[in-house]
C-alpha positions as CSV (number, residue, x, y, z in Angstrom):
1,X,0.0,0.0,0.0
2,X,1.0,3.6,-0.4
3,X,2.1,5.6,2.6
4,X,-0.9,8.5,1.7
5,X,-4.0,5.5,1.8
6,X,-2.3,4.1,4.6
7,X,-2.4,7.7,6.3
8,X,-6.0,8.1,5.2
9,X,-7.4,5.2,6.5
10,X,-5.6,5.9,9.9
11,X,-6.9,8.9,9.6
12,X,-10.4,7.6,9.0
13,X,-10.5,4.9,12.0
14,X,-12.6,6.1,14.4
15,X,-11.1,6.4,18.0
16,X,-12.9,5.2,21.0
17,X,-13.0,8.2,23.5
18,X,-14.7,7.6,26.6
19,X,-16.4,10.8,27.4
20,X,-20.1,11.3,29.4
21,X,-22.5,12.9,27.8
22,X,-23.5,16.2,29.1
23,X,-27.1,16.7,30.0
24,X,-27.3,20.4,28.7
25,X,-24.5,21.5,27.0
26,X,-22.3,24.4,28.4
27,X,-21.5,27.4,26.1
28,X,-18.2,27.0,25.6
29,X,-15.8,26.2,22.7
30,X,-14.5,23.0,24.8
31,X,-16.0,20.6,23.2
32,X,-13.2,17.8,23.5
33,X,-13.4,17.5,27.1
34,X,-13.3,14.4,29.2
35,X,-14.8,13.8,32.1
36,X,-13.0,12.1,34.9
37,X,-15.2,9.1,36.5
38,X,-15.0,11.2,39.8
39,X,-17.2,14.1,38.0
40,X,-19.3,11.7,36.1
41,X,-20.5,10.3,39.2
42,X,-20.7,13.7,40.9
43,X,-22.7,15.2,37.8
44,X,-25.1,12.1,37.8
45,X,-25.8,12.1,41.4
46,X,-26.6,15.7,41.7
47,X,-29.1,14.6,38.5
48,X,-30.9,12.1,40.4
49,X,-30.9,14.2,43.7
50,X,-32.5,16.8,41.7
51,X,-34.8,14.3,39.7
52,X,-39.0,15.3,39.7
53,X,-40.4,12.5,37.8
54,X,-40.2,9.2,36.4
55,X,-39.3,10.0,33.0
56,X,-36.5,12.2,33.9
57,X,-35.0,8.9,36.2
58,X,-35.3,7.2,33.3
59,X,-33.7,9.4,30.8
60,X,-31.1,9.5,33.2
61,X,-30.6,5.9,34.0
62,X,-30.3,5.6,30.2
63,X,-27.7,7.9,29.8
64,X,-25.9,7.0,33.1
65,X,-25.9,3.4,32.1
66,X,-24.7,3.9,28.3
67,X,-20.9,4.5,29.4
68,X,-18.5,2.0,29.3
69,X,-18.7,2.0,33.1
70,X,-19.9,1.1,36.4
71,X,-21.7,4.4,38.8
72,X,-20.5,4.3,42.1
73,X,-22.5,3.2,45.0
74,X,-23.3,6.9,46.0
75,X,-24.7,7.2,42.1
76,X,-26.8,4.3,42.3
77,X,-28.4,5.0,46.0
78,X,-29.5,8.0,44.5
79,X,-31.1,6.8,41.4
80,X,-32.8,4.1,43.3
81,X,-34.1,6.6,45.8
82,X,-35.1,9.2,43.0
83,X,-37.2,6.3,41.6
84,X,-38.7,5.4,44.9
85,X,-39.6,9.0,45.3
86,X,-41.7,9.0,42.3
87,X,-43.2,6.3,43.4
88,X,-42.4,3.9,41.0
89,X,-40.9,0.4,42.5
90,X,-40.4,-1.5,39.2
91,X,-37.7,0.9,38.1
92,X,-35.8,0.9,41.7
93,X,-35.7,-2.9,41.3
94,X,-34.2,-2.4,37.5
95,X,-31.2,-0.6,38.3
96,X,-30.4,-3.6,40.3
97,X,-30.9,-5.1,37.4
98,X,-28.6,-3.1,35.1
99,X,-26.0,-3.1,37.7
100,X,-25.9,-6.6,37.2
101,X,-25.7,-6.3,33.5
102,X,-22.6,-4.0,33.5
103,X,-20.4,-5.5,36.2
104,X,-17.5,-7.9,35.4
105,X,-18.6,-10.5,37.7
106,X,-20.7,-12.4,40.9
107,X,-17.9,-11.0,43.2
108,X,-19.0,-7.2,42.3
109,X,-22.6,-7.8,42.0
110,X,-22.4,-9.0,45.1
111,X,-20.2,-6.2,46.4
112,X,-22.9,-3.7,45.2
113,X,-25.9,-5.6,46.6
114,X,-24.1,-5.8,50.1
115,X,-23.1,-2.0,49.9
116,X,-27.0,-1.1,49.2
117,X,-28.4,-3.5,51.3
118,X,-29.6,-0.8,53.8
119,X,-31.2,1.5,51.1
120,X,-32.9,-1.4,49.9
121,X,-34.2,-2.6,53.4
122,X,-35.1,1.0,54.2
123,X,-36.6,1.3,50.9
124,X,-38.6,-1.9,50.8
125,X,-37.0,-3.1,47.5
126,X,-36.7,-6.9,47.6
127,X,-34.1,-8.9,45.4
128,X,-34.1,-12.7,45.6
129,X,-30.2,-12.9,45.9
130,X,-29.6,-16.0,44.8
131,X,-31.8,-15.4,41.5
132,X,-28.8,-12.7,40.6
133,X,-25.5,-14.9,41.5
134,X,-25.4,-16.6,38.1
């Protein structure tokens, strides 16, 4: 091949950057910034602290749960309370769900089940443990 194709289909490869989302976009000209995990999960739980109904926890459970990553604890208390607090239990029990979906393995699933395990006593949300451990 000749060095320019070779330069143009580097050039052409997309590159996997992983940046969150911003909820409303800031008026700046920074538009290649990236986000540390630190703020994502600060942004995120300041989202579902502030969250009024049930189709803005969703909309952000979506776009909180389409990184390549895992929310922290703090993240996911908050998104599970934000759904309890508009009163809908089926979406509480899914984030257990999604965590489950996006961890590596049974060790951290389990991990985030026993770190939650008083929001979900306190919160009445009820997962059969041993259902999840496969």
């Amino acid at each position: 091949m000749r060095p320019q194709m070779i330069t143009a289909l580097l050039r052409a490869r997309p590159v996997a950057v992983r940046v969150a989302p911003a909820l409303a976009r800031p008026a700046s000209s920074a538009h290649d910034h990236q986000e540390t995990f630190e703020s994502f999960n600060e942004r995120y739980l300041q989202f579902f602290q502030s969250a009024q109904d049930l189709f803005e926890v969703q909309r952000g459970l979506n776009n909180c749960f389409a990184h390549d990553l895992v929310p922290a604890p703090n993240v996911i208390e908050a998104a599970v309370r934000a759904a309890r607090r508009v009163n809908d239990y089926a979406t509480a029990v899914r984030i257990f769900e999604g965590i489950k979906e996006k961890v590596e393995n049974k060790q951290q699933y389990q991990a985030y089940l026993d770190e939650l395990k008083g929001v979900r006593e306190e919160l009445g949300i009820n997962i059969r443990e041993e259902l999840y451990s496969s």
